[in-house]
C-alpha positions as CSV (number, residue, x, y, z in Angstrom):
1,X,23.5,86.5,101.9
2,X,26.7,88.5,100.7
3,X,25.0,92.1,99.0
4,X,25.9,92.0,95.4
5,X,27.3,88.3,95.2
6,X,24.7,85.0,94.8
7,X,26.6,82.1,96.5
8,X,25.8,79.7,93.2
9,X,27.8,76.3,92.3
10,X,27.7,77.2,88.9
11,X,31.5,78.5,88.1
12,X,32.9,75.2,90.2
13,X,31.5,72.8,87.9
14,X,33.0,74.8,84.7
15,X,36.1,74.6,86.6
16,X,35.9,70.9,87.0
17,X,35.1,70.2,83.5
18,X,38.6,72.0,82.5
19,X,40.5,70.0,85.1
20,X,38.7,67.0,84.0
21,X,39.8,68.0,79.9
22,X,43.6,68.5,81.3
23,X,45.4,65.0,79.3
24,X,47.6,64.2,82.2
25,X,44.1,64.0,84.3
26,X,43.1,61.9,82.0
27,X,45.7,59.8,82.0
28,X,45.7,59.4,85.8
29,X,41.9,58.2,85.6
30,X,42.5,55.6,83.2
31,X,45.7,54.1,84.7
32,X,43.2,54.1,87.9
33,X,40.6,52.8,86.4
34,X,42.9,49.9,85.2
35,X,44.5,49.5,88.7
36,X,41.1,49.5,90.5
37,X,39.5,46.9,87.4
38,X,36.6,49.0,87.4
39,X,35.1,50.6,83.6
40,X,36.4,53.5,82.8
41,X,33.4,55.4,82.3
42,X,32.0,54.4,86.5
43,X,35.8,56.1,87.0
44,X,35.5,59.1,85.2
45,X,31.9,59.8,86.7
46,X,33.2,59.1,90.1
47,X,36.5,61.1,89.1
48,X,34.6,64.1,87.7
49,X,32.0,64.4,91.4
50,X,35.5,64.4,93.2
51,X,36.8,67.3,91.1
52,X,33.4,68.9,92.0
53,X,33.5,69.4,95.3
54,X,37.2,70.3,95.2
55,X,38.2,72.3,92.9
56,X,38.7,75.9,93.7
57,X,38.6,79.4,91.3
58,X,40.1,83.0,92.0
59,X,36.9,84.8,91.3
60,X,37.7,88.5,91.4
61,X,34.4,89.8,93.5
62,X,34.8,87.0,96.2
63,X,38.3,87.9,96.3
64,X,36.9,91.7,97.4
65,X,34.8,89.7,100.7
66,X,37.0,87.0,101.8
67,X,40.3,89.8,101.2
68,X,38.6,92.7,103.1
69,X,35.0,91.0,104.5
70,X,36.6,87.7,106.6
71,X,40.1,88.9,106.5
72,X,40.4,91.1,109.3
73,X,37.4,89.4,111.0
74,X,39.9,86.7,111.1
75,X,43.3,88.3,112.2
76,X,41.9,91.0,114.4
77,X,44.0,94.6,114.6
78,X,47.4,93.5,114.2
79,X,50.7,95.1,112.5
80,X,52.4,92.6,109.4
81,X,56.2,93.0,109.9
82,X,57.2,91.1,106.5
83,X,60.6,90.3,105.5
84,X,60.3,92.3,102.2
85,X,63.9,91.9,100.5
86,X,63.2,88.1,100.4
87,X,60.1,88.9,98.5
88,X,61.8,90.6,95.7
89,X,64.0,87.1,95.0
90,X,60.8,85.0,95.3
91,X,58.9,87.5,92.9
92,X,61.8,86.4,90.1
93,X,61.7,82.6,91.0
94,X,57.8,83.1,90.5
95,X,59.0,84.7,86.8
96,X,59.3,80.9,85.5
97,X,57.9,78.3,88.7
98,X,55.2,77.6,90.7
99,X,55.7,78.9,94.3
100,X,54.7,76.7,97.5
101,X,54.4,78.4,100.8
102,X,54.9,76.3,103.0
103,X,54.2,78.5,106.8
104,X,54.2,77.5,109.9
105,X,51.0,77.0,111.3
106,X,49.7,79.0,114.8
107,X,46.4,80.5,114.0
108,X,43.2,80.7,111.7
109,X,44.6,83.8,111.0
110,X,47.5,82.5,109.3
111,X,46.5,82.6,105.8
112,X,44.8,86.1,105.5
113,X,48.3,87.3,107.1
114,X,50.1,85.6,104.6
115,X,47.8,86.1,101.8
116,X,47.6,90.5,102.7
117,X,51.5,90.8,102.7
118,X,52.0,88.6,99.3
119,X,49.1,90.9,97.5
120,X,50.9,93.8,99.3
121,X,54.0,92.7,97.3
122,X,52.7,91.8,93.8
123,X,52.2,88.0,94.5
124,X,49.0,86.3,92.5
125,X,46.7,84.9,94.5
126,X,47.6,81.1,96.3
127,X,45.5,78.2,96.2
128,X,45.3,77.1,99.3
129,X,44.4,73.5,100.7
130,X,41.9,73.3,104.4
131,X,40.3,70.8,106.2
132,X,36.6,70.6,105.3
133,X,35.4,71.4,108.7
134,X,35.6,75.2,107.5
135,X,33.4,74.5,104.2
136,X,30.4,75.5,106.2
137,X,28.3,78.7,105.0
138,X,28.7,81.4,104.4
139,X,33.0,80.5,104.9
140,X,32.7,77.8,102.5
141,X,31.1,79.3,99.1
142,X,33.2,82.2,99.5
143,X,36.6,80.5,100.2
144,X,36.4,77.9,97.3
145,X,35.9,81.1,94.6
146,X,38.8,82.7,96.8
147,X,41.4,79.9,95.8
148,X,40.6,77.8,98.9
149,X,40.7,73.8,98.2
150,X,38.8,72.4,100.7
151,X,40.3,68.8,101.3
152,X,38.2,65.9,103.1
153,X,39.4,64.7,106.4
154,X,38.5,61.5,105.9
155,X,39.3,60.6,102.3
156,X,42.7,58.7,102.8
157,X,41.5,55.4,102.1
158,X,39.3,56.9,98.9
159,X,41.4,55.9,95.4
160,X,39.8,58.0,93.0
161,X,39.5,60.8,95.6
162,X,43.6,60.4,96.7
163,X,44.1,60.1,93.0
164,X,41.9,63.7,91.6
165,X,43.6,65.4,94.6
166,X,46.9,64.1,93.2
167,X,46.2,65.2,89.3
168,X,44.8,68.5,90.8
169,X,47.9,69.5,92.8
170,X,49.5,68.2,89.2
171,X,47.3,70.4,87.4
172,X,48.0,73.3,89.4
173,X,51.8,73.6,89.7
174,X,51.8,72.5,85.7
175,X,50.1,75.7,85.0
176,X,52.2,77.7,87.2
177,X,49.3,78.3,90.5
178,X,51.3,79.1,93.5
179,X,49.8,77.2,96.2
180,X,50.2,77.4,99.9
181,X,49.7,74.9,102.7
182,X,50.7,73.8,106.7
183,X,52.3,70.8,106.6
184,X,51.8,70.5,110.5
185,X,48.3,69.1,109.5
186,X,46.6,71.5,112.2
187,X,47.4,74.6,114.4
188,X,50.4,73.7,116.8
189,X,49.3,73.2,120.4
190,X,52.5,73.8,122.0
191,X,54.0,77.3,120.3
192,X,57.0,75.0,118.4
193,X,56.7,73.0,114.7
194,X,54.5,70.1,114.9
195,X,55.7,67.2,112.8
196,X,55.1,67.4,109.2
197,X,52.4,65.8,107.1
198,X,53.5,64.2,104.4
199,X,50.7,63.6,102.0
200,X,50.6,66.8,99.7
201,X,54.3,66.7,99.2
202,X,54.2,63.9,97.8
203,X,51.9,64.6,95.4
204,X,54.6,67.5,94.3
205,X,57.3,65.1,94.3
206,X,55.2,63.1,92.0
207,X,54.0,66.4,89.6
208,X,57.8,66.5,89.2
209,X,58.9,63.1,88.7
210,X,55.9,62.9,85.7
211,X,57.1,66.5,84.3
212,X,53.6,68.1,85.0
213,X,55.9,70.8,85.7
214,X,59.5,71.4,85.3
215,X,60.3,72.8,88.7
216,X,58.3,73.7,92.2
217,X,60.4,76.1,94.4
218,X,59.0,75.2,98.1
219,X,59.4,78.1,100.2
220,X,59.6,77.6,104.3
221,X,57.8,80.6,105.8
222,X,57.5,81.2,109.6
223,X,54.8,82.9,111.3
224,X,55.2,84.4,114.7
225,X,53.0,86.2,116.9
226,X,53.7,88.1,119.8
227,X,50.4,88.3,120.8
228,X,48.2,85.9,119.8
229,X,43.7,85.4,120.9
230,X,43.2,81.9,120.8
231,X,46.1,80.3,122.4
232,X,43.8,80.2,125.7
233,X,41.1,78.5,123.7
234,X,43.8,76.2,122.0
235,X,45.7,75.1,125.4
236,X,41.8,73.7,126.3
237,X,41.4,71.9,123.7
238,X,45.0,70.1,123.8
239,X,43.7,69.4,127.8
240,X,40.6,68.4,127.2
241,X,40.7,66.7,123.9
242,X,37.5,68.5,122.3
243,X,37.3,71.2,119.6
244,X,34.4,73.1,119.2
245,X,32.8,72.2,116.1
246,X,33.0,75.0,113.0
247,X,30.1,76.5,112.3
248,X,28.2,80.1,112.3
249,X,28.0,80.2,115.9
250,X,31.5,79.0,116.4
251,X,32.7,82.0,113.5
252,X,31.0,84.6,115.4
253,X,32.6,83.6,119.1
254,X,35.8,83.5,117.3
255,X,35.7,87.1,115.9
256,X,34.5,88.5,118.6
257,X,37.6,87.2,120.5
258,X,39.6,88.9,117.5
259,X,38.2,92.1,117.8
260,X,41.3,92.6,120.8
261,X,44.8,93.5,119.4
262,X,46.6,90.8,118.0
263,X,49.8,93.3,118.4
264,X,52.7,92.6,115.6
265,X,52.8,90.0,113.6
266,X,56.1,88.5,112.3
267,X,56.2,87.2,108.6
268,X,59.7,86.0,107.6
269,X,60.8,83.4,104.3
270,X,63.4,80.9,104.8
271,X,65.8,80.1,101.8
272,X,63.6,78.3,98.8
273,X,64.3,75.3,97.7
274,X,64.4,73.7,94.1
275,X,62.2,70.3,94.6
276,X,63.8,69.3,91.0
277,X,67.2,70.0,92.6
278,X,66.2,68.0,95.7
279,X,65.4,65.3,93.7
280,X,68.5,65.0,91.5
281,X,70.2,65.6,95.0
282,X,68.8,63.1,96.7
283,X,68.6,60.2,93.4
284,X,65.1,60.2,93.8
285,X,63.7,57.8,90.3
286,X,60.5,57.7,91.3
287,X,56.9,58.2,92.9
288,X,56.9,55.6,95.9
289,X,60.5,57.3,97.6
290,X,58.9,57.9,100.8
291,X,62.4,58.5,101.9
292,X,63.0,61.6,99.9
293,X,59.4,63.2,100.5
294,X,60.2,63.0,104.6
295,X,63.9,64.6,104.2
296,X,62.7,67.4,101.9
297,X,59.6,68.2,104.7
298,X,62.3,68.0,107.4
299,X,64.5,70.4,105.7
300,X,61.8,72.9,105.0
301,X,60.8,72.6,108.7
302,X,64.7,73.3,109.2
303,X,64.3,76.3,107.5
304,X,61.2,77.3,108.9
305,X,63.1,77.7,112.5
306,X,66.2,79.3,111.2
307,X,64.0,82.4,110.2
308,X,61.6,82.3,113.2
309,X,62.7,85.1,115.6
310,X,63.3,85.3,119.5
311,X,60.5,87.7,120.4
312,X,60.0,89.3,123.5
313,X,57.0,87.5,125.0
314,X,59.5,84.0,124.1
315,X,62.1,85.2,126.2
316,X,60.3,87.0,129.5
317,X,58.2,83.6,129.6
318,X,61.3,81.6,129.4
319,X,62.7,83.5,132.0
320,X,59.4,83.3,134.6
321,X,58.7,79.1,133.6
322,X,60.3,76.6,135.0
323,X,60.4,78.2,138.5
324,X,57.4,76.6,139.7
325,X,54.8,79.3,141.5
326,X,57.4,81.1,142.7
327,X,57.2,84.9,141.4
328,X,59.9,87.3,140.4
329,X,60.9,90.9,141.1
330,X,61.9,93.2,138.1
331,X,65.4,93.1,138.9
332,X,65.1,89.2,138.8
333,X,63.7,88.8,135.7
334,X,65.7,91.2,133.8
335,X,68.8,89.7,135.2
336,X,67.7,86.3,133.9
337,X,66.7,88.2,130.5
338,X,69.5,89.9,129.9
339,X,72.4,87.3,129.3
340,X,70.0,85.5,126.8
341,X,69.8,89.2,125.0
342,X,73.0,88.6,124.9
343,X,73.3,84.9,123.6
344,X,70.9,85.6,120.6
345,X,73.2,88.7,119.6
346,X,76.7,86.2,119.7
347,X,75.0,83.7,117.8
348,X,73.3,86.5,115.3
349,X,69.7,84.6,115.9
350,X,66.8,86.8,113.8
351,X,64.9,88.5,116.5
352,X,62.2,91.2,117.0
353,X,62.1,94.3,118.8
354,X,64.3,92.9,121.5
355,X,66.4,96.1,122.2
356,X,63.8,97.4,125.1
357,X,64.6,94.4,127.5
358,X,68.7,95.6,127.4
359,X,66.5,98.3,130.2
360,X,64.6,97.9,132.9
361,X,62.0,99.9,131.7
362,X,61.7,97.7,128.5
363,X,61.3,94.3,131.0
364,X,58.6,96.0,132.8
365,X,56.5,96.8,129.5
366,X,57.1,93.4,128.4
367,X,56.0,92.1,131.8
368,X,52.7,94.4,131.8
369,X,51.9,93.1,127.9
370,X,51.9,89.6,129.3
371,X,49.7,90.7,132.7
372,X,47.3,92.4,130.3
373,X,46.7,89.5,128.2
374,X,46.2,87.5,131.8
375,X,49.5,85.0,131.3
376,X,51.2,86.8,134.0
377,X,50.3,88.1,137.2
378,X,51.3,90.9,139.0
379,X,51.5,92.0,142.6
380,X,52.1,95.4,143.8
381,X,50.9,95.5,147.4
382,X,54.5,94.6,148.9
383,X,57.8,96.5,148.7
384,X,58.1,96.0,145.3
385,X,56.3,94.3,142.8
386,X,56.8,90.9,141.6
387,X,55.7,88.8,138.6
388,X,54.8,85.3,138.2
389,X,52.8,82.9,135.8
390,X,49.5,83.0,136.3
391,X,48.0,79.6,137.4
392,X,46.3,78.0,135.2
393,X,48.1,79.6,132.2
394,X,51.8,77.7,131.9
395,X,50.6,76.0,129.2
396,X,49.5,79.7,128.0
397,X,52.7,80.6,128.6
398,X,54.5,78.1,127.2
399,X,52.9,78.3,123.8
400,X,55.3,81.8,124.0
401,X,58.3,80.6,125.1
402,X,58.0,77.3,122.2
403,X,58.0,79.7,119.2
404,X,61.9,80.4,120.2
405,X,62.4,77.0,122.0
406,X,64.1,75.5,118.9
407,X,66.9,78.1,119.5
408,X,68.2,77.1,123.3
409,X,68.0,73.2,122.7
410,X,71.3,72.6,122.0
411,X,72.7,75.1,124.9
412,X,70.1,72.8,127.1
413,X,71.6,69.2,125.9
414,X,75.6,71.0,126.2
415,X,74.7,71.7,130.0
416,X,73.0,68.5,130.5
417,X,76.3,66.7,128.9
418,X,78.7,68.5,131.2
419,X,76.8,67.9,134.5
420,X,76.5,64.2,133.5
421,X,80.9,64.6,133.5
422,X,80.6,65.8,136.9
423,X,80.1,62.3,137.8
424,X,83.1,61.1,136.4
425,X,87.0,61.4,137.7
426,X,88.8,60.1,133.8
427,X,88.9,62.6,131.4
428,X,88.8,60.5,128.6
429,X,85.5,58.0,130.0
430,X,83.6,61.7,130.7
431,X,83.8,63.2,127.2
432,X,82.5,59.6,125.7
433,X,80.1,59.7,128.2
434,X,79.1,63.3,127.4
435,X,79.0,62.2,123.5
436,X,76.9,59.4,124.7
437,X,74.3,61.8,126.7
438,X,74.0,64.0,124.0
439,X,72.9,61.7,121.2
440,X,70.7,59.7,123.7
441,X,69.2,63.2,124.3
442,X,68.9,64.2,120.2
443,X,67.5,60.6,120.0
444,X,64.5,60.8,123.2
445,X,63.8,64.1,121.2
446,X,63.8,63.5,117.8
447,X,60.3,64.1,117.2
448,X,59.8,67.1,119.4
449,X,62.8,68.8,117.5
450,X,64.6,69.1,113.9
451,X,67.9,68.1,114.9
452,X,70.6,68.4,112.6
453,X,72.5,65.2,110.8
454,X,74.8,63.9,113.7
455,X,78.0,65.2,112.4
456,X,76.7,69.0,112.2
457,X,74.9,68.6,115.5
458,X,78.4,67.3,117.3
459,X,79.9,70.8,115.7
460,X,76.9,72.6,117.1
461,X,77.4,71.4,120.1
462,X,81.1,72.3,120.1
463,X,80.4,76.0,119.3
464,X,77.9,76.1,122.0
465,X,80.5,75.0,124.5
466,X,82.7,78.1,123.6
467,X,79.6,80.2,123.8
468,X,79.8,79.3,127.3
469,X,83.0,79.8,128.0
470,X,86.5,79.4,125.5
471,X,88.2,77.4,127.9
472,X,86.2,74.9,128.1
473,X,89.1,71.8,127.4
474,X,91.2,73.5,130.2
475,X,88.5,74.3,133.0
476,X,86.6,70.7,132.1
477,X,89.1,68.1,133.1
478,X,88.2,66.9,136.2
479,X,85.0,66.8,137.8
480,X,85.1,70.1,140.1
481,X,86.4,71.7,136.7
482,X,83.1,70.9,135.0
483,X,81.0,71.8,137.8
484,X,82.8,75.2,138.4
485,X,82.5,75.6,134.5
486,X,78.4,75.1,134.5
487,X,78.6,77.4,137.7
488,X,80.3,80.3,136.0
489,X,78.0,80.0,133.0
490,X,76.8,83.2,131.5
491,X,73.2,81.3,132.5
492,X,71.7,78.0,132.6
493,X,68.7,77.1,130.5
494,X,68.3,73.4,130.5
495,X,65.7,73.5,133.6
496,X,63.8,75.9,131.7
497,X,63.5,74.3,128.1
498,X,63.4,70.5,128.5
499,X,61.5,69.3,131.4
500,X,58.1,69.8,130.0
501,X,58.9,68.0,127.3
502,X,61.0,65.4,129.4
503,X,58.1,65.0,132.1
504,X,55.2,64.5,129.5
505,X,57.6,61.8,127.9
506,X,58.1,60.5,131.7
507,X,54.3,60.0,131.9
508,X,53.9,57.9,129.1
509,X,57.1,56.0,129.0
510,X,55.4,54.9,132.7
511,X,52.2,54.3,131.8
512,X,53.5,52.1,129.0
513,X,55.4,49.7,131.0
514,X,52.7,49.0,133.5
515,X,50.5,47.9,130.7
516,X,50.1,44.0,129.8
517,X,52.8,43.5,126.5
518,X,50.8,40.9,124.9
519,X,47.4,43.2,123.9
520,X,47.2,45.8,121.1
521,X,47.1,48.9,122.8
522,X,44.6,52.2,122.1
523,X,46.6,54.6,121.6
524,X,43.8,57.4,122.6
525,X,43.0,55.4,126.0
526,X,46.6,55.6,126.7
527,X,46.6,59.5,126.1
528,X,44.0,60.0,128.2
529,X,45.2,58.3,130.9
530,X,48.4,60.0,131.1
531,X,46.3,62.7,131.2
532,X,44.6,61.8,134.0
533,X,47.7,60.2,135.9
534,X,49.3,63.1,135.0
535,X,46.9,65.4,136.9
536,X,47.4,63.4,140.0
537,X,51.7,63.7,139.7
538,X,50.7,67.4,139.5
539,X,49.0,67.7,142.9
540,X,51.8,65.0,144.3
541,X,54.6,67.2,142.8
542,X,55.9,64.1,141.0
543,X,56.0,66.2,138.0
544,X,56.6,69.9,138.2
545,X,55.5,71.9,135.0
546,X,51.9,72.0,134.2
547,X,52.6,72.6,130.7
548,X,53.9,68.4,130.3
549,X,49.6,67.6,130.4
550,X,49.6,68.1,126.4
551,X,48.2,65.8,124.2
552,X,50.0,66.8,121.9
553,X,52.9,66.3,123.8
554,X,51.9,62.8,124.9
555,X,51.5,61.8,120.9
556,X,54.9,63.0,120.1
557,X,56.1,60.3,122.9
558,X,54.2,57.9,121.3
559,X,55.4,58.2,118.1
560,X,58.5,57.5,119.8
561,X,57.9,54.9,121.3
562,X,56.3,53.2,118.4
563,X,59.4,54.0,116.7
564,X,61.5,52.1,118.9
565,X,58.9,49.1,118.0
566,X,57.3,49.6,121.9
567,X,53.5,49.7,121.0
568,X,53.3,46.1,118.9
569,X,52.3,42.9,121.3
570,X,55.5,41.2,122.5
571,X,56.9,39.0,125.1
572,X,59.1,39.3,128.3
573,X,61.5,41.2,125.8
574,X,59.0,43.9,125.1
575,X,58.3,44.4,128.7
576,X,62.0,44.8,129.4
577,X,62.1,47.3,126.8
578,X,59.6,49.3,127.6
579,X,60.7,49.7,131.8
580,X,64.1,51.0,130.0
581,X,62.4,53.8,128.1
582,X,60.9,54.4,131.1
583,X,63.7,54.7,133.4
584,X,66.2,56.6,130.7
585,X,63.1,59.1,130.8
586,X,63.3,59.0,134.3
587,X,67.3,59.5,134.1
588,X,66.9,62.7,131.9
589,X,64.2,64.5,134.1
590,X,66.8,63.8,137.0
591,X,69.4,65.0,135.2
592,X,68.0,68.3,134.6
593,X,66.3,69.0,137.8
594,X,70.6,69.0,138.9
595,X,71.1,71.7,137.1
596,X,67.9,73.4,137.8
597,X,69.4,73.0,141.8
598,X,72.5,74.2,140.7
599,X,71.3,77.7,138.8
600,X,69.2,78.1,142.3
601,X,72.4,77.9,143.5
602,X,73.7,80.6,141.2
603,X,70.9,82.7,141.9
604,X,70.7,82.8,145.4
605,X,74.6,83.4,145.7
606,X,73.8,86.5,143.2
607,X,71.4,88.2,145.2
608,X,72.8,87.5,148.6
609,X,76.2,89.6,147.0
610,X,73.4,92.5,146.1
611,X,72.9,92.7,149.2
């Protein structure tokens, strides 16, 4: 028990009853009662036991213990770094609309962050939607009076329920209740943006469209950690497909992992956006635009990664993965560090703290931060030290490198373009064929990565080619031009950023094709035996980066491939299909291992001219 504070139902139910009063509730029920040809009075009871168990209240003395009692239980010792000057413009939006934070999702910690920096700044409290696996006691009584909606996790096929948590979110933004939630559906496994959820925006499309309220300004919000507890425990879990259930004893292990430093944490807001104004944009006329709902989630997620910053862990582990178990000295790793200092400065990316890696000294400390936290080992007993992953932590690792991922894809895809033209002789067929690589690239991708619309993405691509050198059209018109140009490069990143992404797509687009075309296939079977298969390519060294054994990973390639219409039963047709996903996957891991030989290349000429 909480001294001072009795954990009673009692305020919820007073809570519901208003909700329940609210006419545009009430009009919900009885169009669903009429829909579901059931009496209105079996609705409303049904309606009103919904609302029960959902909704929330901002009780003032639970505020106190879930603020200053769970809080930091939660989010350990670390420093909020918040991007204040945005806060003032959100403070005068909040004057006449309901705020949405929308964050990115990497920890439990997540919302306490969020919800300390916004109090810090004058913000009223959010309400904030969760699973229901965190209702448990004592989390549960004292997060519902805290603003905490606690959603069921299995209540999708549930009318009345879909329906209440539909008039609720209605109810909410009508009254002007900022409300916060992660559209990734779950902590992100991999350190990047998951795919977005869809199912709470539209029920803010839909509080719009039936002028609940006038206007909801959604604002992106990204997260970042540069030291962060449970990616160990998270990395497991994505292996081994089991999550510890939440309970007391599960709370308790979990604090006690947060009791070590969770060093700076990174809070910047991406530019709001009217959801009125993306309606009117976008012709939007009505509730069942499914359309509209997935473009406005994409472009938040867009601006989610335009304010995420390159931190220091991202780029020291981009540096050490995607050399295999090879380790690095000092003078290795700041040489590969430094021209990617200075690509985020030409391209003006939002960063953090990145000025101690232009020095040696600033590498090292970055380097010992990582051995501390056990991603990185160190050896010391030779002439100098050197630094490499630690085994059994790329995945660790990579979680680090992800959160800046987003940033170097393009720079990855303009390499892999050019090195496909080193195959060519004509001027004209290679730059049609370098077209063509990049968009099958954006298109193998599309769910790993927010790509741009394809006409801004071929101008991104063009300013990435002057990054690399401006004269590009001169030096690139035959085939030892291009290969010269990739060798002179500043640096070379696509060896670093795609594979693991590229090799876990590998896995499945293999596994896929060997399977019989005319049964339904279990989509969960599958993942686990990529998994397994996967472990054995491992050991054989058909795959090289331990980090591609991710479910998550895997389910992004199915989504794929169930976009492409590969998982349905078919004929010969569907088997032919799926051997061609296979071998373009194939292609592209082939494609960047040349360039991985070639920066070896680059590398080994470099030191042997130290010397």
């Amino acid at each position: 028990m909480i001294p001072g504070i009795a954990l009673t139902p009692l305020a919820l139910p007073l809570r519901a009853q208003e909700v329940m009063r609210d006419p545009g509730v009430c009009e919900q029920i009885e169009q669903l009662a009429t829909r579901m040809d059931r009496p209105l009075a079996e609705v409303r009871k049904e309606a009103a036991e919904v609302l029960r168990g959902m909704v929330a209240v901002d009780a003032q003395g639970f505020n106190k213990v879930f603020d200053e009692g769970l809080g930091p239980l939660y989010s350990g010792q670390c420093n909020i770094v918040g991007d204040t000057p945005a806060l003032a413009g959100l403070r005068k939006l909040n004057e006449r609309h309901a705020l949405v934070f929308l964050p990115s999702h990497r920890s439990y910690a997540d919302p306490f962050v969020l919800g300390k920096l916004l109090r810090a700044n004058g913000f009223p409290r959010n309400f904030v939607p969760g699973g229901d696996n965190m209702a448990f006691w004592p989390m549960g009584p004292i997060s519902r009076r805290s603003g905490v909606i606690f959603i069921r996790r299995a209540g999708k096929s549930d009318e009345v329920y879909k329906a209440m948590l539909r008039a609720y979110f209605g109810y909410l933004v009508g009254r002007r209740q900022n409300l916060e939630w992660y559209m990734e559906g779950g902590r992100t496994r991999s350190g990047k943006l998951r795919p977005p959820m869809y199912g709470l925006m539209s029920y803010l499309v839909d509080a719009v469209v039936d002028r609940r309220a006038e206007d909801v300004i959604l604002v992106p919000v990204s997260i970042t950690y540069d030291r962060l507890n449970e990616v160990r425990a998270m990395a497991t879990e994505d292996v081994k497909a089991s999550k510890p259930r939440e309970g007391l004893l599960w709370m308790a292990r979990y604090m006690a992992a947060q009791r070590r430093t969770a060093g700076t944490v990174y809070v910047n807001f991406g530019e709001p956006l009217s959801l009125a104004g993306a309606l009117a944009r976008d012709g939007a006329d009505g509730k069942s635009d499914k359309l509209m709902v997935q473009k406005t989630a994409f472009e938040i997620s867009q601006r989610i990664n335009r304010v995420t910053p390159v931190t220091s862990p991202a780029l020291v582990t981009l540096a050490l993965l995607g050399i295999g178990d090879r380790a690095l000295t000092l003078v290795e790793v700041y040489d590969l560090v430094r021209p990617l200092l200075e690509y985020a400065h030409q391209r003006s990316l939002p960063t953090s703290q990145l000025e101690p890696l232009r020095h040696y000294h600033g590498v090292l400390d970055a380097l010992d931060n990582l051995v501390e936290i056990g991603i990185v080992s160190r050896y010391d007993d030779g002439l100098e030290p050197v630094f490499r992953i630690e085994p059994g932590q790329h995945s660790v690792a990579a979680f680090y490198r992800n959160s800046a991922v987003h940033w170097f894809v393009n720079r990855a895809i303009v390499e892999m373009a050019i090195s496909a033209g080193t195959q060519m002789d004509v001027s004209k067929e290679t730059w049609r064929a370098a077209i063509d690589v990049t968009l099958a690239i954006r298109d193998l991708l599309k769910f790993e990565f927010f790509f741009s619309d394809k006409h801004s993405f071929r101008d991104e691509l063009l300013a990435e080619t002057e990054l690399i050198g401006a004269d590009w059209r001169k030096a690139t018109v035959d085939r030892e031009g291009r290969k010269n140009y990739l060798a002179k490069a500043p640096f070379l990143v696509a060896h670093r950023v795609l594979p693991p992404f590229l090799e876990a797509y590998q896995i499945v687009a293999t596994r896929l094709a060997s399977k019989p075309t005319a049964r339904l296939l279990d989509r969960k079977q599958l993942i686990d035996e990529c998994m397994t298969v996967g472990r054995q390519q491992l050991l054989q060294q058909v795959v090289l980066n331990p980090e591609c054994l991710s479910r998550e990973l895997f389910g992004n390639a199915l989504l794929l491939a169930d976009n492409r219409g590969l998982l349905k039963p078919g004929g010969p047709e569907l088997e032919q299909k799926r051997k061609d996903f296979a071998r373009e996957c194939a292609d592209a891991v082939a494609a960047v291992a040349v360039i991985g030989a070639l920066d070896s290349e680059r590398r080994a000429a470099a030191k042997e001219a130290r010397r």
